[in-house]
N, C-alpha and C positions, 0 to 999 in steps of 0.2 A: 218735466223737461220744458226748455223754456222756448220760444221762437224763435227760428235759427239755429237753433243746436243742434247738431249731428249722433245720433245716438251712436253709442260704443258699443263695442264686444265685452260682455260679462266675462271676464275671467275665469276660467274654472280651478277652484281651491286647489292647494298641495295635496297631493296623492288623491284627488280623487280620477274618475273617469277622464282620460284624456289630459291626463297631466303625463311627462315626459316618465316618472314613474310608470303608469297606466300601461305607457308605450312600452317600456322596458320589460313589466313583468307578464307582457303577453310576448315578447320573446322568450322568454323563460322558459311559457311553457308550450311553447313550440318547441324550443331544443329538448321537452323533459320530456314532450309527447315523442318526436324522433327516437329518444333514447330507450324510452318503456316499448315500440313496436319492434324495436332493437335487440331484445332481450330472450331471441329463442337461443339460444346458446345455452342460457344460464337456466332457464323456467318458460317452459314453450308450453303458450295454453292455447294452439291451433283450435280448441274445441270452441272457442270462443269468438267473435269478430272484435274489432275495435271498429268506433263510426268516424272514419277517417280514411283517405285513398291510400292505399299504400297494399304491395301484394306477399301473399301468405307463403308465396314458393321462393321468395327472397331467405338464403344462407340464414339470416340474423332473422330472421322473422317470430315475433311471438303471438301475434294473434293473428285471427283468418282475415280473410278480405272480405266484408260482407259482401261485395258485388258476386269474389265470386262464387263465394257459397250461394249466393242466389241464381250466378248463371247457370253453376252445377245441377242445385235440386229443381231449378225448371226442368231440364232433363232427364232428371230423374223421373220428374212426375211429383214431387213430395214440396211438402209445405214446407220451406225455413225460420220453426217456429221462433226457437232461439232467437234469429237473426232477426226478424219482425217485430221483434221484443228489446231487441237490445237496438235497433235502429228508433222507434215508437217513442223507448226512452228517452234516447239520444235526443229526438226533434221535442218532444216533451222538455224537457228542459231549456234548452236555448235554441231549436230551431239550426241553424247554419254557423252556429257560434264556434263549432268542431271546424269548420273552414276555416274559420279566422284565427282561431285560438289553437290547434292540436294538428291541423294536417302536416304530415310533411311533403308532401306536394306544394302544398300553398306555401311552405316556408320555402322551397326553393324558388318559386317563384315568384317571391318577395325580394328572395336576393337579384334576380334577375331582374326585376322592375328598376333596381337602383346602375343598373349600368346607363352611363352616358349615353344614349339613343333617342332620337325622335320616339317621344310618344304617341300614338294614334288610341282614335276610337273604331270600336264596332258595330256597324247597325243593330239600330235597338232590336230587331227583328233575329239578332241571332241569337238571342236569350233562349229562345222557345228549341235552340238546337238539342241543347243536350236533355230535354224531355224526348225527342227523336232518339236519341241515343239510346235513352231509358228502354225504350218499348222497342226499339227494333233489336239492338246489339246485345243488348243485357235479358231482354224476355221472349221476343221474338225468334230470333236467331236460333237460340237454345230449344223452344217448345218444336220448331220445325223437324233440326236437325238435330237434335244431341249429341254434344262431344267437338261441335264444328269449330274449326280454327276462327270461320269468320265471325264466332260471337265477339264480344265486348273484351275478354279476356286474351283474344288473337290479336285486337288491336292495343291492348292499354300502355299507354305510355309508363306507367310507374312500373308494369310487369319487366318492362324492358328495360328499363333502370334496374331496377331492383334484382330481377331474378335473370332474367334472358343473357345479359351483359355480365352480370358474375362467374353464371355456371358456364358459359362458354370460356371465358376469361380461365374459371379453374380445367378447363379441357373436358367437362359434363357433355357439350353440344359442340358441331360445326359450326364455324362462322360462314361458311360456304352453302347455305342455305336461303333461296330466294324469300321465305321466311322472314328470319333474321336480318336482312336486308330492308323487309318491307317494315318491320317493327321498329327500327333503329332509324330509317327516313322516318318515321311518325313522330318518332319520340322527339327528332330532332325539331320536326316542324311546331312541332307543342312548344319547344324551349325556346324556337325562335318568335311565335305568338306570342310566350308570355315577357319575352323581351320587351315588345313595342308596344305590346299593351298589357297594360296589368293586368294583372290576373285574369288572362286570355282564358286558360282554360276553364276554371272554374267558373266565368260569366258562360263563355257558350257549348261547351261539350262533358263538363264534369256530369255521371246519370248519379252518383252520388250525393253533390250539391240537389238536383231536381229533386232525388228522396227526401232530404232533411230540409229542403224549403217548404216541406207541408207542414212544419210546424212554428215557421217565421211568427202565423197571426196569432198561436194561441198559447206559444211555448210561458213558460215562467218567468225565463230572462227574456226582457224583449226592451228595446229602443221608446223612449217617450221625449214629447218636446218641454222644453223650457222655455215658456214664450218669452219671458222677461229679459231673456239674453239675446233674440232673436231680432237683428238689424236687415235680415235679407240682403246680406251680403256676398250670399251664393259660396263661401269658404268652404264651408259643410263636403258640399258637389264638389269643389275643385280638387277637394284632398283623398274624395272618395278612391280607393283604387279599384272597386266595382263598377264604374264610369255610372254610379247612377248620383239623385239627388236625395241623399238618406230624407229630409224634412220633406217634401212631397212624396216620397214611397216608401214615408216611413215603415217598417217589420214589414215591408214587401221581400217577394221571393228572391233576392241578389242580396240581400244584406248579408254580411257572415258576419255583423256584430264588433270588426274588427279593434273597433274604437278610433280612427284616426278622425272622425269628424268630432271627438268631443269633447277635445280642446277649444271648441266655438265657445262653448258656454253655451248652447242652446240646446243641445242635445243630451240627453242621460241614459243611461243603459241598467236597468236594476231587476227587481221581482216585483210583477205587480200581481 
């Protein structure tokens, strides 16, 4: 390059990572993930979790909630061996890549990120919430008291989409329940967070997300640079909907692998 030249944005190829393809068929399979936890009607395999938020006492449900078989067998006293296995795998492979690619949690709050509204950011400092989450609501809470409304599973917002709001709806529960009052402000608040800020919840209260970030550094699939396309032009960060800087934290614990920075050309997403 010659003196005076302004370096460019490497384009990245057709259909590779980060091409408008890329973008399409990780909605794909975000709808094909919604549709397969969808599927207790037809083949209900409760015995099982899926590594993705979404709750098991939802009508349409076909696999468990790993959270809350976890928050269960804490109180039980008993190991979730299964689930330790099939979560292990899950971050083994891609780390947070189920956030970005398969929640449907995350998909609706994807749609919600696209509403006309002031964007805001979060203090970097509430990253570290939803590990408080982990240990207090989801392990804590359970090991104390078992059975108690105020674990993880008393507050979850997807519980109360998913399950709380249906069976009440089909006449199962009271809606006259201070309860159900408290779960439905929650939920509401989550959908309002994840309005003004993307993916509100999964940056600071998902304990889900905290599980499958232990395997961001070492999973299979993970994020590497392309220095050759790399102008430092901060795009990367601005398209993040993580609010973080994928090229300075790179396979750090907030990436979900989503792919929207790798349309830069500087960034790749593969098996190393």
């Amino acid at each position: 390059m010659g003196k005076g030249e302004v370096a460019r944005p490497v384009e990245a190829p057709a259909g590779a990572p980060g091409s408008p393809r890329t973008i399409k068929a990780r909605l794909a399979a975000q709808f094909g993930a919604l549709a397969a936890v969808s599927l207790g009607w037809l083949m209900p395999l409760r015995g099982v979790c899926a590594p993705v938020f979404h709750c098991h006492s939802c009508p349409l449900a076909t696999f468990a909630c790993p959270l809350g078989v976890i928050t269960n067998f804490v109180g039980l006293r008993v190991w979730p061996l299964i689930t330790i296995g099939v979560l292990g795998l899950a971050a083994s492979f891609g780390g947070r890549i189920w956030c970005g690619w398969a929640c449907p949690f995350g998909l609706l709050q994807d749609g919600l990120r696209k509403l006309p509204v002031r964007k805001r950011e979060l203090p970097r400092w509430t990253r570290g919430v939803k590990y408080a989450v982990l240990g207090v609501l989801v392990l804590g809470v359970p090991a104390v008291a078992p059975g108690s409304f105020w674990s993880f599973c008393g507050f979850c917002p997807a519980g109360t989409l998913e399950s709380a709001i249906p069976w009440t709806i089909m006449g199962a529960a009271s809606p006259l329940r201070w309860s159900f009052a408290l779960r439905v402000g929650i939920l509401l608040g989550v959908l309002a967070l994840a309005t003004v800020v993307p993916r509100g919840f999964c940056r600071a209260l998902c304990p889900l997300g905290a599980i499958l970030a232990i395997g961001n550094r070492f999973s299979l699939l993970r994020m590497h640079p392309r220095a050759e396309g790399c102008t430092s032009c901060g795009r990367c960060a601005r398209q993040c909907p993580m609010g973080m800087h994928p090229l300075r934290e790179m396979n750090g614990p907030e990436c979900t692998r989503c792919g929207e920075c790798l349309d830069t050309g500087c960034i790749g997403l593969g098996a190393e």
